[in-house]
C-alpha positions in Angstrom: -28.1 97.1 23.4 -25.7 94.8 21.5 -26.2 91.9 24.8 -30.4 92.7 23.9 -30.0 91.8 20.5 -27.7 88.6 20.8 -30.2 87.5 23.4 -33.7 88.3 21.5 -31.5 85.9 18.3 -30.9 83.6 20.7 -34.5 83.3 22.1 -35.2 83.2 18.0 -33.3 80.3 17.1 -34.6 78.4 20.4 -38.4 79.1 19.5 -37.5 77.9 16.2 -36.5 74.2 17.0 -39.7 74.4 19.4 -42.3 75.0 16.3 -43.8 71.8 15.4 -43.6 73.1 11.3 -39.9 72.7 11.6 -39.8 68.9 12.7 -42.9 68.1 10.2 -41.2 69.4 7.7 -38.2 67.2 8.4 -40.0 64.0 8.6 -42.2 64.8 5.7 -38.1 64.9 3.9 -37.4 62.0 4.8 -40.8 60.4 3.7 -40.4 61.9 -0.1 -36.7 60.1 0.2 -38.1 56.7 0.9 -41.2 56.7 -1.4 -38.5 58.0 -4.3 -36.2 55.3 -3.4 -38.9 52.7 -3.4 -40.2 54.2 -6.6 -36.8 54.0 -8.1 -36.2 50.2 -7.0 -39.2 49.1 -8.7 -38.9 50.5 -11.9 -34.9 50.2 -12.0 -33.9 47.7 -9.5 -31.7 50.1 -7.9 -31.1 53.4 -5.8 -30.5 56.4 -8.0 -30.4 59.3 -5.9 -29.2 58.8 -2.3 -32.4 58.5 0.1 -31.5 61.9 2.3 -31.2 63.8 -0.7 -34.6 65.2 0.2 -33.5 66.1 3.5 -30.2 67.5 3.0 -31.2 69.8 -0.1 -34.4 70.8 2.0 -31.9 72.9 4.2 -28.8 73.2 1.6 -30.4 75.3 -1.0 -32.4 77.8 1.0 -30.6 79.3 3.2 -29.0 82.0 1.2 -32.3 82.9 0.6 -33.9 82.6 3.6 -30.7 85.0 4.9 -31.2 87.7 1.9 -34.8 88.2 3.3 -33.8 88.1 6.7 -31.7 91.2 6.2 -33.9 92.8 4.1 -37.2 92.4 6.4 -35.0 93.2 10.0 -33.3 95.9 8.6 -36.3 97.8 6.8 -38.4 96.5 10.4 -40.9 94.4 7.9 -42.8 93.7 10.9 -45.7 90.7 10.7 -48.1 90.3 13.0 -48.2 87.0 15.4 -51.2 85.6 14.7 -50.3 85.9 10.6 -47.4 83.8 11.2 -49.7 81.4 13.5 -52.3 80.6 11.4 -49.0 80.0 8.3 -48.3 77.3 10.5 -51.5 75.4 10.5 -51.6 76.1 6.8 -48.6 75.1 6.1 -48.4 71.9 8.5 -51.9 71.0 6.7 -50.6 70.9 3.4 -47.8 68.4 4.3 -50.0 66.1 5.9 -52.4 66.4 3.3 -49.6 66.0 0.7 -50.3 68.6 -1.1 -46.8 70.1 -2.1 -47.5 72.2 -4.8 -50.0 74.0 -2.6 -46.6 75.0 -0.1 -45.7 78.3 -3.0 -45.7 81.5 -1.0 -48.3 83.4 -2.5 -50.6 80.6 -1.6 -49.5 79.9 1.9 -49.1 84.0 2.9 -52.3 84.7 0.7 -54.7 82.1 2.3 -52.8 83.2 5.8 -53.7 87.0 4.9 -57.5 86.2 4.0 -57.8 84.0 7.2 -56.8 87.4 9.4 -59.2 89.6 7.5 -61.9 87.2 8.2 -61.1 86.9 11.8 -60.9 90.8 11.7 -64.0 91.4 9.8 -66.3 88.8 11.7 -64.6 89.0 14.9 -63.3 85.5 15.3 -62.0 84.4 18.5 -59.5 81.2 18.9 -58.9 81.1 22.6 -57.0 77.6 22.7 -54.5 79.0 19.8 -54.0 82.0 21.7 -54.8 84.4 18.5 -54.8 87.4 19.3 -55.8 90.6 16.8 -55.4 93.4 19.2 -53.0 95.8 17.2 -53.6 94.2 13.8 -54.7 96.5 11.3 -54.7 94.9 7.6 -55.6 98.3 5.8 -52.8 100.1 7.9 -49.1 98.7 7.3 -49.2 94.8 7.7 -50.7 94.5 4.0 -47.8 96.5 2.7 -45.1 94.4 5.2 -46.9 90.8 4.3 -47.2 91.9 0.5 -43.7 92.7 0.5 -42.5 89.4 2.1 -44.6 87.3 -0.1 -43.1 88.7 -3.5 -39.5 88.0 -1.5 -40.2 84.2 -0.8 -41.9 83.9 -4.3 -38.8 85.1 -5.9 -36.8 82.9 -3.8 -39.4 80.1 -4.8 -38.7 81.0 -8.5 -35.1 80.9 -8.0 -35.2 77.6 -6.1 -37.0 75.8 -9.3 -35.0 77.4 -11.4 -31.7 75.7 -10.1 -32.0 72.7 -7.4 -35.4 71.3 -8.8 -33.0 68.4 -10.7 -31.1 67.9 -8.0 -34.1 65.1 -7.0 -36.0 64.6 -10.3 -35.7 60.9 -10.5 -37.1 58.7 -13.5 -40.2 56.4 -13.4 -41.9 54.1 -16.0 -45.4 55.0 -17.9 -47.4 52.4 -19.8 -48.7 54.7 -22.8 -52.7 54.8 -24.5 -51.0 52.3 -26.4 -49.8 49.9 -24.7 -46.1 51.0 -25.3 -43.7 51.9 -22.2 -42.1 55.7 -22.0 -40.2 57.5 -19.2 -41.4 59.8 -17.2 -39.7 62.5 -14.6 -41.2 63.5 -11.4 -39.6 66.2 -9.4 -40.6 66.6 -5.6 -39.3 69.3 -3.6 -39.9 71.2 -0.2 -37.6 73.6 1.2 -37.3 75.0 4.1 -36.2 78.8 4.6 -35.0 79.9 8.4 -36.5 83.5 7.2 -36.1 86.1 10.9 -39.5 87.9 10.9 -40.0 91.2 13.1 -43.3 91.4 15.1 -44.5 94.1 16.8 -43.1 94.1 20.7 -46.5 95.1 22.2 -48.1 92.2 20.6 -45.8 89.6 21.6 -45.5 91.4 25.4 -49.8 90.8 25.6 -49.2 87.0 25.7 -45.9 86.0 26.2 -44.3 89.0 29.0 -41.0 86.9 29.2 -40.1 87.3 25.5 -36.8 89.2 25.2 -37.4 92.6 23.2 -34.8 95.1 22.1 -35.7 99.1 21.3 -35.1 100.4 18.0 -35.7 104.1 18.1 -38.9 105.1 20.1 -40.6 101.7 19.7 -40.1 98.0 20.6 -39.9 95.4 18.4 -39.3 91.0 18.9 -37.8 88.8 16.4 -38.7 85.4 15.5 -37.3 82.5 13.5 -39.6 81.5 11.1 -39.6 77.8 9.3 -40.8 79.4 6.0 -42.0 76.0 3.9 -41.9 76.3 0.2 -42.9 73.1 -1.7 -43.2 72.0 -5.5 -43.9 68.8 -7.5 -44.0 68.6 -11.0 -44.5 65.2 -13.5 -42.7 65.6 -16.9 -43.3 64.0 -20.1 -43.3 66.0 -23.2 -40.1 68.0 -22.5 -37.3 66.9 -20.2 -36.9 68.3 -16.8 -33.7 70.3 -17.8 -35.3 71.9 -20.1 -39.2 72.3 -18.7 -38.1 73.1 -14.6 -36.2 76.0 -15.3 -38.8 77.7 -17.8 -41.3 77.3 -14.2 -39.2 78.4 -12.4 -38.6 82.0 -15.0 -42.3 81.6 -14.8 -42.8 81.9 -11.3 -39.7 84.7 -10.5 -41.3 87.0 -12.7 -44.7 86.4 -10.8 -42.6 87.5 -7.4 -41.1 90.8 -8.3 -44.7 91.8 -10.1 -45.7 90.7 -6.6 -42.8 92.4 -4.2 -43.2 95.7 -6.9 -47.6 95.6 -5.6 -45.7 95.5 -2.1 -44.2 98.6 -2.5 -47.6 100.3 -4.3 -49.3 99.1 -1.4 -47.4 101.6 0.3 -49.4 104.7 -1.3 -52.7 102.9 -1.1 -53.4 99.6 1.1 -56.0 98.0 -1.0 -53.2 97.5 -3.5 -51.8 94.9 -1.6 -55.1 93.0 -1.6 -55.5 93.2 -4.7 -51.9 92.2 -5.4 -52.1 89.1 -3.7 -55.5 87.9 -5.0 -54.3 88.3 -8.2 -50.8 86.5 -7.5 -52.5 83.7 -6.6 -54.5 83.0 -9.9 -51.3 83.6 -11.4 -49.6 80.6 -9.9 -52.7 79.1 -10.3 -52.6 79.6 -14.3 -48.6 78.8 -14.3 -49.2 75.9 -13.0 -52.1 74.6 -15.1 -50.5 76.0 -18.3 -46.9 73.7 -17.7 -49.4 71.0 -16.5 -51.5 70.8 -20.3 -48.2 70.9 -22.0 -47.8 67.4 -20.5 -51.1 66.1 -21.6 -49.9 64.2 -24.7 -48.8 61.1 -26.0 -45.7 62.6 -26.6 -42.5 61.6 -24.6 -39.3 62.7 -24.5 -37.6 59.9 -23.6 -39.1 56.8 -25.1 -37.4 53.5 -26.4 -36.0 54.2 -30.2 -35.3 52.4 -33.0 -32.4 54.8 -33.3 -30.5 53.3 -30.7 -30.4 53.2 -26.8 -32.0 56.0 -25.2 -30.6 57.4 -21.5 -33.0 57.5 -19.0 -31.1 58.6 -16.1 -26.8 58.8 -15.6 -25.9 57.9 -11.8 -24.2 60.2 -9.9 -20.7 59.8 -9.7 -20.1 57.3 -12.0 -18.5 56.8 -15.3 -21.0 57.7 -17.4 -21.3 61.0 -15.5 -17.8 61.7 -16.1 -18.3 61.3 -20.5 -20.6 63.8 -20.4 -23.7 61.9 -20.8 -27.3 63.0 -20.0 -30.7 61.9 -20.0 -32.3 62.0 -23.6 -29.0 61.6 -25.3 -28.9 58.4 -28.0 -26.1 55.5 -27.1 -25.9 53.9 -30.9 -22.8 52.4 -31.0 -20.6 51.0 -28.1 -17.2 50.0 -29.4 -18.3 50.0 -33.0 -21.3 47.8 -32.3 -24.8 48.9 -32.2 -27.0 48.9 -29.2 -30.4 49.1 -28.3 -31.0 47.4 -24.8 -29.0 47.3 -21.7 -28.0 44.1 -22.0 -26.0 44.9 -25.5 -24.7 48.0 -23.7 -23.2 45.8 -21.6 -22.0 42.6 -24.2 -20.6 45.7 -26.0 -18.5 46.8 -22.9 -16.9 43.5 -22.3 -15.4 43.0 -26.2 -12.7 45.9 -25.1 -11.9 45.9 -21.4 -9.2 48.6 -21.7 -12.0 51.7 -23.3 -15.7 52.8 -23.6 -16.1 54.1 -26.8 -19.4 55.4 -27.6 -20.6 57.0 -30.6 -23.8 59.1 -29.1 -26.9 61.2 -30.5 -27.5 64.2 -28.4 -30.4 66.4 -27.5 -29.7 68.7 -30.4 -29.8 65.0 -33.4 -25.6 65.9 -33.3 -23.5 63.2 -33.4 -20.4 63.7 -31.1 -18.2 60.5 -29.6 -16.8 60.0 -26.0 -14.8 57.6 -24.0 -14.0 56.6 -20.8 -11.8 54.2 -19.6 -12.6 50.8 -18.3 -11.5 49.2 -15.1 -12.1 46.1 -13.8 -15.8 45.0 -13.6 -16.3 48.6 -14.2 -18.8 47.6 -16.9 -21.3 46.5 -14.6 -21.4 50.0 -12.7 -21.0 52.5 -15.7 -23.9 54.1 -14.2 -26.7 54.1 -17.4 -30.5 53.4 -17.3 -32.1 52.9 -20.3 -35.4 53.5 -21.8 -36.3 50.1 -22.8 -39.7 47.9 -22.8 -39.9 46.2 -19.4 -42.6 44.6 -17.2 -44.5 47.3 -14.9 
């Protein structure tokens, strides 16, 4: 039994790096890395994030996730049927080539994926050359309740990610205003990828593919398979700064999957629930996202050039300004006693004391508070600040 097992996780994990989602996915990474950096070059005439950001945090931030699910749907035997996770894939790989990110939340993906078999089901659609099969699949029986349940799961999980790794790649751009002026704006893309082990029903996977390892669990027979679960999210922010805006999405949409995982669990008692659950999920996320999108339908900026002083744009990673404390939105009005308003005074102000930074700054909250660092050689020119300023675009 235990020898079953290791091999059916094995066969998984080697099925998984065979499905063309997980490699688009991966190049799709590294194509949001290069369009940010290019982005960020333009406007600021230098890198701010590292260009694999993208593809690093597309696999570092889901896979605790992606393994709470993984326990919860093997060990309560969620099982899926095949040709539900088949057609996620070519919904899924659509909306990366297509670009659409924000179209990759679960309740879209699994909901449009859940529809498609229905329809198949109800009209009798046939897709020889995808090998689809719908023998076994019974929506109104327990699949609805299984793929209801699963879908509140990666929601909450897609919740959570906004929540806290959304600013992890939110990188600064510059927006000419109705009039005329220049303002900054933040635009956060994101797509992670969960390694999420599905169960499917053995008989299914026996019809088409006979070599498949299967182990027994009780009286019936079950396979697993590593899924590339694909949850994506872009957002443009004005009005409100991204630290302060993602994680009220990202409240938004966590609510929206336990409403959703507890209409997976009423499906239980009656079926149609779980229709019903998902149908409405998805004008939920619908309304989330048009609701945070209006908010930033204004002339109103968060971070715009100020006669108060220097504004923060963006604080590099890693550098000294990272290290006083500093964030984006926070006013720089004196450096070493002098006033500032533009880069290039931040930087004439540096240079009269090469031993210490002093800075006198204006935070989020209009408080006045004062850091300092200390100054190395040439460390002026890298204290890691971009400013909102007026600049050609």
């Amino acid at each position: 039994m235990v020898s079953d097992i290791l091999i059916e996780i094995v066969t998984a994990i080697g099925r998984f790096l065979l499905n063309p989602l997980f490699y688009i996915a991966i190049i799709f990474a590294i194509l949001l890395g290069y369009i940010r950096v290019k982005q960020e070059r333009k406007f600021f005439n230098r890198r701010i994030i590292w260009g694999w950001t993208e593809l690093i945090g597309q696999w570092k931030y889901g896979w605790l996730y992606a393994l709470i699910i993984s326990v919860i749907s093997v060990g309560v035997g969620l099982t899926v049927p095949k040709a539900f996770l088949i057609v996620l894939i070519a919904i899924s790989t659509l909306a990366l080539l297509l670009f659409f990110m924000n179209a990759l939340s679960p309740i879209y993906t699994m909901g449009l994926a859940t529809l498609a078999i229905w329809a198949m089901y109800q009209y009798d659609w046939t897709f020889s050359w995808w090998k689809i099969s719908l023998e076994g699949v019974n929506l109104l029986d327990s699949a609805i309740v299984t793929i209801t349940i699963l879908t509140g799961l990666c929601v909450i999980a897609e919740g959570m990610l906004i929540r806290r790794t959304t600013m992890k790649v939110t990188t600064p751009s510059v927006e000419k205003t109705k009039r005329g002026m220049q303002a900054i704006v933040y635009r956060s893309r994101n797509v992670w990828v969960l390694p999420i082990f599905f169960v499917m029903p053995g008989d299914i996977i026996s019809a088409a593919l006979p070599y498949w390892p299967q182990f027994t669990i009780g009286e019936s027979t079950f396979a697993l398979v590593l899924f590339p679960m694909v949850i994506g999210f872009s957002k443009l922010t004005r009005k409100e700064l991204p630290a302060l805006k993602l994680p009220k999405i990202g409240r938004s949409v966590l609510i929206l999957g336990q409403l959703i995982l507890i209409g997976g669990l009423l499906a239980f008692f009656e079926p149609f629930i779980g229709f019903i659950t998902l149908a409405i999920g998805a004008v939920s996320r619908i309304i989330i996202s048009i609701y945070y999108a209006m908010q930033d339908k204004t002339e109103i900026y968060a971070v715009a050039p100020s006669s108060k002083g220097a504004i923060i744009a963006a604080v590099l990673p890693d550098s000294p300004a990272e290290k006083m404390g500093l964030l984006a939105g926070e006013c720089i009005r004196k450096v070493n006693g002098h006033a500032i308003f533009t880069e290039n005074e931040l930087y004439e102000a540096l240079q009269l004391n090469a031993a210490q930074c002093r800075l006198e700054v204006l935070d989020r909250n209009n408080e006045i508070r004062l850091t300092q660092h200390v100054i190395y050689s040439n460390d002026h020119y890298r204290i890691g600040l971009l400013l909102a300023e007026p600049r050609d675009i």
